[in-house]
PALUM-261432 format. One line per field, with one value per residue (C-alpha): residue number from 1; y, x, z; residue in one letter. Coordinates in steps of 0.05 Angstrom, whole numbers, always signed. Example, Ala and Ser with C-alpha at 12.3 -4.5 7.8 and 13.67 -1.06 7.14 Angstrom:
PALUM-261432
vomar: 1 / 2
v: -90 / -21
u: +246 / +273
w: +156 / +143
gulum: a / s
This chain:
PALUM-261432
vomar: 1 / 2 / 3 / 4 / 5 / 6 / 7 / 8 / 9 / 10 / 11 / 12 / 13 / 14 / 15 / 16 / 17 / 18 / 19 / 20 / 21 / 22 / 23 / 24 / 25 / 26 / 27 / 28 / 29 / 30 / 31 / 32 / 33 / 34 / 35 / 36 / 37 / 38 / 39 / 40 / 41 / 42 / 43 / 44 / 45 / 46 / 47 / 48 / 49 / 50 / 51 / 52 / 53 / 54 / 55 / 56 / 57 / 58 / 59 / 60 / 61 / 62 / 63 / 64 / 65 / 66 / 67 / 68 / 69 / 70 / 71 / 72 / 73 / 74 / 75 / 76 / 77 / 78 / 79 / 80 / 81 / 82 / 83 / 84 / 85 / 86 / 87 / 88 / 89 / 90 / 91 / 92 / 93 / 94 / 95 / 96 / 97 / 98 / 99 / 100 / 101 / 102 / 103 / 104 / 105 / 106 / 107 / 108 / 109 / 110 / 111 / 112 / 113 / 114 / 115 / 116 / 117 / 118 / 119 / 120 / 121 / 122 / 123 / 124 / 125 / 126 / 127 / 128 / 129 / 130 / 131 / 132 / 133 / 134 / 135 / 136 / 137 / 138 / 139 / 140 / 141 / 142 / 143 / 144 / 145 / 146 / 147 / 148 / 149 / 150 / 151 / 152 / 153 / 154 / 155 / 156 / 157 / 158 / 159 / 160 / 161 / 162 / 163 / 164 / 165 / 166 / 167 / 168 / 169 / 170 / 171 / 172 / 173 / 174 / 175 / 176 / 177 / 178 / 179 / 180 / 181 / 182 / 183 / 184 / 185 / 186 / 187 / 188 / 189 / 190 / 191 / 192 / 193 / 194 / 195 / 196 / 197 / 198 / 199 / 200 / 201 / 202 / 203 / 204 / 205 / 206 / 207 / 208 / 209 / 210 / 211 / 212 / 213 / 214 / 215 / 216 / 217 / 218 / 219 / 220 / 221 / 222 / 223 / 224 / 225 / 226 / 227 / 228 / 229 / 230 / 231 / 232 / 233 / 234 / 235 / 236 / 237 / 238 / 239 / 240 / 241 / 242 / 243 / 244 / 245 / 246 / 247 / 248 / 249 / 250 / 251 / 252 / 253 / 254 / 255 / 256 / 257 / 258 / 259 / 260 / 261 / 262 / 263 / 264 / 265 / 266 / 267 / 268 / 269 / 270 / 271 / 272 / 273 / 274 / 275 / 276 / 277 / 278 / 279 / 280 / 281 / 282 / 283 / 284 / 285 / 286 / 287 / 288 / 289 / 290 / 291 / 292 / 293 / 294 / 295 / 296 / 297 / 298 / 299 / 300 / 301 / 302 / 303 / 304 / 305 / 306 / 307 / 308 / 309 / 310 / 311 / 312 / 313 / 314 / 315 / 316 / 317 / 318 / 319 / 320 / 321 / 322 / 323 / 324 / 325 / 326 / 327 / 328 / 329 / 330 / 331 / 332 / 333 / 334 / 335 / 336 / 337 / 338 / 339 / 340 / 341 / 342 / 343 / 344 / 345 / 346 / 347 / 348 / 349 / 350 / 351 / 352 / 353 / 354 / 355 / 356 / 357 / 358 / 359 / 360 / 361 / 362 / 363 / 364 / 365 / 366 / 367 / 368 / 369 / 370 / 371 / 372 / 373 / 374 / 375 / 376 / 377 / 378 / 379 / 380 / 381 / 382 / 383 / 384
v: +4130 / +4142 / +4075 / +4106 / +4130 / +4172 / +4134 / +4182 / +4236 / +4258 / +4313 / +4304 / +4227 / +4193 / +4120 / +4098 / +4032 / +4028 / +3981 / +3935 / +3881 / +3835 / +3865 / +3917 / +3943 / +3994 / +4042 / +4062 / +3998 / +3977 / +3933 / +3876 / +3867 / +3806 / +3844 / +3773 / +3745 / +3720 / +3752 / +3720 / +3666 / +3657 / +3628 / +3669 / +3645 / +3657 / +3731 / +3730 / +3698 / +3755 / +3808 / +3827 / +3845 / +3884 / +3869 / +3897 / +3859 / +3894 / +3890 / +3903 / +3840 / +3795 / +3816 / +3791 / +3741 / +3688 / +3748 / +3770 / +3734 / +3662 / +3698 / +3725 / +3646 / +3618 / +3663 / +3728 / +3751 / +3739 / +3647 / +3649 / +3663 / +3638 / +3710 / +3718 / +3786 / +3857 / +3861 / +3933 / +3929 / +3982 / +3998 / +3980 / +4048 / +4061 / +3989 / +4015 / +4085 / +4059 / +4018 / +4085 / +4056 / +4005 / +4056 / +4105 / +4151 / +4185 / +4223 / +4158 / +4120 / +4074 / +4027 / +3989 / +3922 / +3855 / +3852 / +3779 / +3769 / +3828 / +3833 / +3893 / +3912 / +3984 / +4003 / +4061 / +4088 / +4054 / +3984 / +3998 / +3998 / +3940 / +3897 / +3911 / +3906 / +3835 / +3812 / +3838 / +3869 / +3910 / +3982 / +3999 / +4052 / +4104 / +4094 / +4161 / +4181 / +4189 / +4237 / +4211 / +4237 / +4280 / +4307 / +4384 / +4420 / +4430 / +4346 / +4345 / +4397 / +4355 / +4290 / +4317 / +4350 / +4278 / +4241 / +4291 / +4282 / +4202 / +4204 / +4236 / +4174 / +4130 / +4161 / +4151 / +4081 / +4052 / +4013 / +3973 / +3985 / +3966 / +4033 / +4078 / +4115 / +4169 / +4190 / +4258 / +4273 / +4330 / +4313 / +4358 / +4418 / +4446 / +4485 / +4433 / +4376 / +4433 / +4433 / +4364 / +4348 / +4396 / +4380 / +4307 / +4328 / +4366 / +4298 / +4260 / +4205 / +4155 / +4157 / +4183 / +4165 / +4201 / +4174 / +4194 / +4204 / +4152 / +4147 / +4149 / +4235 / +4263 / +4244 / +4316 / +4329 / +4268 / +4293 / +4361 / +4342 / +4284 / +4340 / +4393 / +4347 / +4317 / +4391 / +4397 / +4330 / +4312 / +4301 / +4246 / +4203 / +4156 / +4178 / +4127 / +4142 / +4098 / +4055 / +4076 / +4015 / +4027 / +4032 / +4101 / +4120 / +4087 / +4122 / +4192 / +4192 / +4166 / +4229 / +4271 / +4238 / +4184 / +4125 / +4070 / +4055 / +3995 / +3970 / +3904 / +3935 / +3885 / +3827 / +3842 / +3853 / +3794 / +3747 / +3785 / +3783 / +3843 / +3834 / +3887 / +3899 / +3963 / +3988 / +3979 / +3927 / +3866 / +3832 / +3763 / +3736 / +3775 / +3722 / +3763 / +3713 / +3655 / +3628 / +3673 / +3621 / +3677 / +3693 / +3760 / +3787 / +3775 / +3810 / +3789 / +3748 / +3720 / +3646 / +3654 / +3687 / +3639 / +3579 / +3593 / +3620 / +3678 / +3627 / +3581 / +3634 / +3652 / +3583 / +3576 / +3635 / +3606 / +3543 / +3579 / +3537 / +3565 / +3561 / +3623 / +3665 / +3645 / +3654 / +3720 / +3749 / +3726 / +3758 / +3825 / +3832 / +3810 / +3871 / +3916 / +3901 / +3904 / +3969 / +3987 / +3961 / +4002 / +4065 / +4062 / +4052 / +4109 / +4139 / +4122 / +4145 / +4206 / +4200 / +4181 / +4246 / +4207 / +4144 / +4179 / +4205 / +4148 / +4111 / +4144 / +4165 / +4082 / +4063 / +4067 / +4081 / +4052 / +4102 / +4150 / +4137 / +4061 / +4064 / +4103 / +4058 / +3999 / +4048 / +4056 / +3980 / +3960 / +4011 / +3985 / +3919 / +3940 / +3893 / +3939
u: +7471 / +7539 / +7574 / +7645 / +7665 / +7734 / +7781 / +7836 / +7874 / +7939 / +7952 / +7912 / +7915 / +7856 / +7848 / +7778 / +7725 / +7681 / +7618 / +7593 / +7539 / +7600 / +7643 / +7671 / +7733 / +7786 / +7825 / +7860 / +7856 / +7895 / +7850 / +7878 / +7846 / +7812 / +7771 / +7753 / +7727 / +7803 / +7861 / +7915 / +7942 / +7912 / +7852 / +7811 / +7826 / +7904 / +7887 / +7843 / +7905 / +7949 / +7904 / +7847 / +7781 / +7752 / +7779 / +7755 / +7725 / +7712 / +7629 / +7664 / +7710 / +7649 / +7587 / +7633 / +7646 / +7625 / +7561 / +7520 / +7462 / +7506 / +7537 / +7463 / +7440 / +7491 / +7488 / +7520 / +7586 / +7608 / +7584 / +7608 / +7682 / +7675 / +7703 / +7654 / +7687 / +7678 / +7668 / +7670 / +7661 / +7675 / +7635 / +7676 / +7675 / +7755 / +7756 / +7694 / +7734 / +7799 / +7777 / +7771 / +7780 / +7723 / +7672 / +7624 / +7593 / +7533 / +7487 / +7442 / +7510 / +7564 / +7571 / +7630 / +7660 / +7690 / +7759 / +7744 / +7704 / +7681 / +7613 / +7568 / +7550 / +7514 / +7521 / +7475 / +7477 / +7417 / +7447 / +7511 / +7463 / +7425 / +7485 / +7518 / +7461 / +7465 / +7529 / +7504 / +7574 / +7584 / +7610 / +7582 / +7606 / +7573 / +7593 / +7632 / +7668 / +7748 / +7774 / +7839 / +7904 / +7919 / +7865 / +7841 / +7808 / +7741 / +7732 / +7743 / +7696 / +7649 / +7665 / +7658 / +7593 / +7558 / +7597 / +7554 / +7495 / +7504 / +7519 / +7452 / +7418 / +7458 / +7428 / +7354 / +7371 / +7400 / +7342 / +7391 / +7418 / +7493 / +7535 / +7541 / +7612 / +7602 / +7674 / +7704 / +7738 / +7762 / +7832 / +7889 / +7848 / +7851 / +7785 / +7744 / +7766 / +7747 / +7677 / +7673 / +7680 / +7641 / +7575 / +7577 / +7589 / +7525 / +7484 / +7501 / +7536 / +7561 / +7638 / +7673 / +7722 / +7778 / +7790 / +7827 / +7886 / +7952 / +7942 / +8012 / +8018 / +8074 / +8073 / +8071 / +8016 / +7971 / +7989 / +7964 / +7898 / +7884 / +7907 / +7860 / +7794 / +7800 / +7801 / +7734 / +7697 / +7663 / +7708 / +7666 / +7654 / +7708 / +7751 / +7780 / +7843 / +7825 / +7892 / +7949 / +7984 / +8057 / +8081 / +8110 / +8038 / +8001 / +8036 / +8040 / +7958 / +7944 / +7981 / +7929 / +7868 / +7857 / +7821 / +7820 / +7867 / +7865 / +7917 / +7939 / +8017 / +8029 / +8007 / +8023 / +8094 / +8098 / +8083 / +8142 / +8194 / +8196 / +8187 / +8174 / +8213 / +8226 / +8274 / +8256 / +8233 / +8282 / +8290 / +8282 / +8318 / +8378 / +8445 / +8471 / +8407 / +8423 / +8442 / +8418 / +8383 / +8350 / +8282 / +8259 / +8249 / +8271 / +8215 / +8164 / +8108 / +8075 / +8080 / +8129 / +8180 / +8169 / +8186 / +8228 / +8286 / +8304 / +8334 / +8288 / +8232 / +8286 / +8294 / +8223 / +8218 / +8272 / +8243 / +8186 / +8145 / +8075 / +8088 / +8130 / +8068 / +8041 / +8086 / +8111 / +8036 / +8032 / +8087 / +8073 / +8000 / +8020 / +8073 / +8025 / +7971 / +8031 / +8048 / +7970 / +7971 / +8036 / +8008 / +7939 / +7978 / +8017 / +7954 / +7929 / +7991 / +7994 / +8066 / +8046 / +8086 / +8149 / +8129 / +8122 / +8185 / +8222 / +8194 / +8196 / +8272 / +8281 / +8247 / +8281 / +8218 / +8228 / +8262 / +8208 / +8226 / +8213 / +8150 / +8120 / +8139 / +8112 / +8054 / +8032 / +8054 / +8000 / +7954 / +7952 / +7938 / +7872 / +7884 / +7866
w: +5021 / +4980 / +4953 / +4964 / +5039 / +5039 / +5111 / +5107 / +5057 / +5061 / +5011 / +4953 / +4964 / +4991 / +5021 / +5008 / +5008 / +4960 / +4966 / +4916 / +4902 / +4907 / +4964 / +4992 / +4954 / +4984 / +4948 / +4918 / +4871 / +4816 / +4777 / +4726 / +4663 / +4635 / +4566 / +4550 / +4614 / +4635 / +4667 / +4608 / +4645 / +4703 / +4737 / +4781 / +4846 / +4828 / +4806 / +4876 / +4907 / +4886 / +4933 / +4880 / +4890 / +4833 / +4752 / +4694 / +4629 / +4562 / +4526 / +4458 / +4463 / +4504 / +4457 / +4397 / +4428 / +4456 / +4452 / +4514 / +4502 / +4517 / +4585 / +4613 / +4593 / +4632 / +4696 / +4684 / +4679 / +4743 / +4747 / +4667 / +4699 / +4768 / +4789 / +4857 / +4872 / +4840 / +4764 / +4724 / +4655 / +4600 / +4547 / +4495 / +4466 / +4471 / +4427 / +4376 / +4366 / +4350 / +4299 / +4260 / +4192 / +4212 / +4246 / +4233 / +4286 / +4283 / +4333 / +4346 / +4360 / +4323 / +4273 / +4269 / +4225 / +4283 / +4280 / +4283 / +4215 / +4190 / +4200 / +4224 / +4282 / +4309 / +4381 / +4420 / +4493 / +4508 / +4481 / +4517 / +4578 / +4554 / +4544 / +4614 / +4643 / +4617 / +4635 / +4702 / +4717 / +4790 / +4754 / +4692 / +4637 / +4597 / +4523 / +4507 / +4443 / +4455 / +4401 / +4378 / +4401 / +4340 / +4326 / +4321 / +4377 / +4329 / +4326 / +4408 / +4419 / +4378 / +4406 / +4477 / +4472 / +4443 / +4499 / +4540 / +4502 / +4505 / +4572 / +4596 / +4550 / +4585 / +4654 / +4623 / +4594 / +4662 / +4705 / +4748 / +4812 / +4780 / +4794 / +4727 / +4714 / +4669 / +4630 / +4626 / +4564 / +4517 / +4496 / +4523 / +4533 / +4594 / +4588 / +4548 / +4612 / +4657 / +4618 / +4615 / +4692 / +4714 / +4656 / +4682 / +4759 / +4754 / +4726 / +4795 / +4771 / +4825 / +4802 / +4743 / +4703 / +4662 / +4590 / +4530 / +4564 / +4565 / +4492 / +4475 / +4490 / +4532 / +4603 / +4629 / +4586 / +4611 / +4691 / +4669 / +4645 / +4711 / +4755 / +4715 / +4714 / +4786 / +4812 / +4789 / +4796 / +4867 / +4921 / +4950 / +4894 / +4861 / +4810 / +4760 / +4722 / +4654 / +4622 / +4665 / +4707 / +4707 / +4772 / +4774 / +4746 / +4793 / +4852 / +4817 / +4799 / +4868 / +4890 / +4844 / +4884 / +4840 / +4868 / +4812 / +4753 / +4698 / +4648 / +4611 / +4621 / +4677 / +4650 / +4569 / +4604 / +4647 / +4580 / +4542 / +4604 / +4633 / +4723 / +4770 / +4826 / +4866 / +4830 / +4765 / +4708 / +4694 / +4630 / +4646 / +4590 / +4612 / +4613 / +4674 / +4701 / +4677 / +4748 / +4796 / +4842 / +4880 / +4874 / +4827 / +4890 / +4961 / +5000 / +4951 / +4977 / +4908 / +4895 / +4846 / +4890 / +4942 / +4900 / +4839 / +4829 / +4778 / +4740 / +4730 / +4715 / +4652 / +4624 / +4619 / +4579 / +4543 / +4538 / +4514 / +4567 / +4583 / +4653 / +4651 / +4628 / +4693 / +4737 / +4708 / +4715 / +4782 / +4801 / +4769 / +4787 / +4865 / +4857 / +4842 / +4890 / +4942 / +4917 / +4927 / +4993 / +5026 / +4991 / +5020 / +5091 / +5076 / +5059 / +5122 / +5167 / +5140 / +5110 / +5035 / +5008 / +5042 / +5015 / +4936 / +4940 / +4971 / +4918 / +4857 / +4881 / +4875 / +4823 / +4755 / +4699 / +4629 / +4577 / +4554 / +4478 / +4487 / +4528 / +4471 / +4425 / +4454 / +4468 / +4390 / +4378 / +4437 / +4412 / +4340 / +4364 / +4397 / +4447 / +4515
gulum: x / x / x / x / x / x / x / x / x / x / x / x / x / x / x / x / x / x / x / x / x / x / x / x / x / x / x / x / x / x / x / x / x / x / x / x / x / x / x / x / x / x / x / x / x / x / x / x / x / x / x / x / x / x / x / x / x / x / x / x / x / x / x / x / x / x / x / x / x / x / x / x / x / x / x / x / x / x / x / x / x / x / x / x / x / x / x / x / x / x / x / x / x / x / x / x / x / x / x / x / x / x / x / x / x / x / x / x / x / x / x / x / x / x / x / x / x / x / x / x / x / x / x / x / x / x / x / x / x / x / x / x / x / x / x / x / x / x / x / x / x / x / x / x / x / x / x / x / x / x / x / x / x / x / x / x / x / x / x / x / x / x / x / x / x / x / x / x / x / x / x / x / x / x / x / x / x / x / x / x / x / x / x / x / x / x / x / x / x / x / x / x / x / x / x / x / x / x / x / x / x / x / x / x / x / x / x / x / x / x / x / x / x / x / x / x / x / x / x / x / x / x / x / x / x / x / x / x / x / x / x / x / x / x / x / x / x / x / x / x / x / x / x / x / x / x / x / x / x / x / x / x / x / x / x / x / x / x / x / x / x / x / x / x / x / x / x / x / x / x / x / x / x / x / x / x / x / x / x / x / x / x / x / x / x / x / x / x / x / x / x / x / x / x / x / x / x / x / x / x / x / x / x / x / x / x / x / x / x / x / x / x / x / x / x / x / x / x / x / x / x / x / x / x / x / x / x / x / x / x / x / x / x / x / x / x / x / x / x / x / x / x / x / x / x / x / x / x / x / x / x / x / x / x / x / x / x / x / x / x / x / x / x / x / x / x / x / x / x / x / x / x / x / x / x / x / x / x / x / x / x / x / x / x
């Protein structure tokens, strides 16, 4: 019997649940990361509080450190960060790869030099499957090789046929019953995402995901190739969009038929300022808020809308007390799962189209030329 059931569509957008050894989650789903076994900021029961049921956590950042071996011995992933819902966990491949200057690949798999001290470290398929397996995780990943964003179409045709190759070990290595995601890839080529989708479609994998895209490349471009790879992957499995969480995103790839999306942009943003709200971000730190005793937003139901005012959120900041990383998160990851929530009813009552437009007609996206900016900056901090 499938893991993902399909509850409604209404265009190419599709409101779904998707069962797990740790709940039931419905989609589409918006899913905050915590790479290091913690949502920055919060605790779990506040990022639970804020409508959550599945979150992502990265192998590359938890084998460093504090290392697999000390999660398994203390329960698993999910009793090591009292999280009792959904856990996916990536491979950590996107993290080995873009440490390029520290990594070496090879047909057997990767070696790569910690960004924390240095030392050595060599990474296969199988061990990919070994260490999730360990950490005992809900959604597992295949470990693929991303190509980088500039690079020719001879190294992606390379790098996509071993992320096939590794992807089939990854089948042969897995002995659990946690649910493995294989990931299309094949840079901005239409034809090699074309024959990327439809190699891993035909090895019966229970979801798939799309990588190597919102890497920094034209916005146009990255629509193109989720719009060319979900025509051709199974309609009644999950599709995950990998990295893309700003709001205008999230509503245009649900549009495409994607189910699942990730990204540290709410949070990262939250802790530098920047608040959601319908029509746009606001800079906290702003003096046109200096006493606006309302709260960020009036229909908002997070805790921090219901008992802070704008102003007060800004003098923390300003203040530079840690409270306002809190609060800040909490609001933006409870905007988000809102967001989630209306679409999927849209979804549901067969007027999402109205609700896309009525919402991207509101909602004021940051200027291209500074989200690509902060783009490389995040990107060269390696912090996904």
């Amino acid at each position: 019997m499938s893991s993902f059931r399909i509850n409604s569509e209404c265009g190419g957008a599709r409101a779904g649940e998707l069962a797990t050894a740790h709940g039931t989650v419905v989609t589409p789903i918006f899913m905050p990361v915590g790479s290091q076994a913690s949502v920055k900021a919060l605790t779990p029961d506040e990022v639970s509080s804020c409508g959550y049921d599945l979150l992502l956590s990265n192998t590359y950042h938890l084998s460093l450190r504090p290392g697999v071996d000390v999660i398994k011995s203390l329960g698993g992933l999910h009793r090591f960060m009292r999280w009792n819902k959904a856990i996916l966990t990536d491979s950590g491949g996107f993290q080995v790869f873009s440490l390029a200057a520290l990594s070496k690949v090879t047909e057997e798999g990767v070696s790569f030099r910690s960004h924390l001290d240095g030392s050595t470290h060599f990474i296969t398929p199988e061990q990919a499957m070994a260490l999730q397996e360990a950490l005992g995780a809900d959604i597992i990943m295949v470990l693929d090789e991303p190509s980088p964003v500039d690079a020719p179409l001879t190294i992606v045709r390379q790098a996509l046929e071993r992320t096939h190759r590794w992807a089939h070990r990854c089948l042969r290595a897995h002995t659990t019953a946690q649910q493995l995601f294989a990931i299309v890839q094949g840079g901005f080529s239409p034809e090699l995402r074309r024959r990327s989708a439809t190699t891993l479609s035909e090895m019966d994998f229970p979801g798939f995901a799309i990588g190597g895209l919102s890497l920094g490349e034209p916005k146009d471009v990255m629509w193109e190739m989720a719009a060319e790879v979900t025509a051709y992957l199974p309609k009644k499995k999950p599709r995950y969009l990998m990295g893309v969480g700003s709001p205008e995103d999230f509503v245009q790839a649900i549009s495409l038929g994607i189910d699942m999306m990730d990204c540290v942009l709410p949070t990262r943003v939250a802790r530098n300022g920047a608040l959601f709200t319908a029509h746009g971000r606001i800079n906290i730190g702003n003096a046109t808020h200096r006493t606006q005793e309302t709260p960020i937003e009036d229909e908002c139901d997070c805790f921090t809308c219901q008992n802070f005012s704008v102003a007060y959120v800004r003098h923390l900041f300003h203040a530079q007390e840690l409270l306002a990383y809190r609060l800040a998160t909490i609001h933006n990851l409870r905007f988000m799962a809102r967001l989630v929530s209306h679409a999927r009813q849209a979804i549901l009552d067969g007027t999402f189209t109205v609700f896309r437009n009525e919402f991207l007609a509101r909602y004021r996206p940051t200027d291209e030329a500074v989200r690509l900016a902060q783009k490389q900056k995040w990107l060269s901090a390696r912090d996904r």
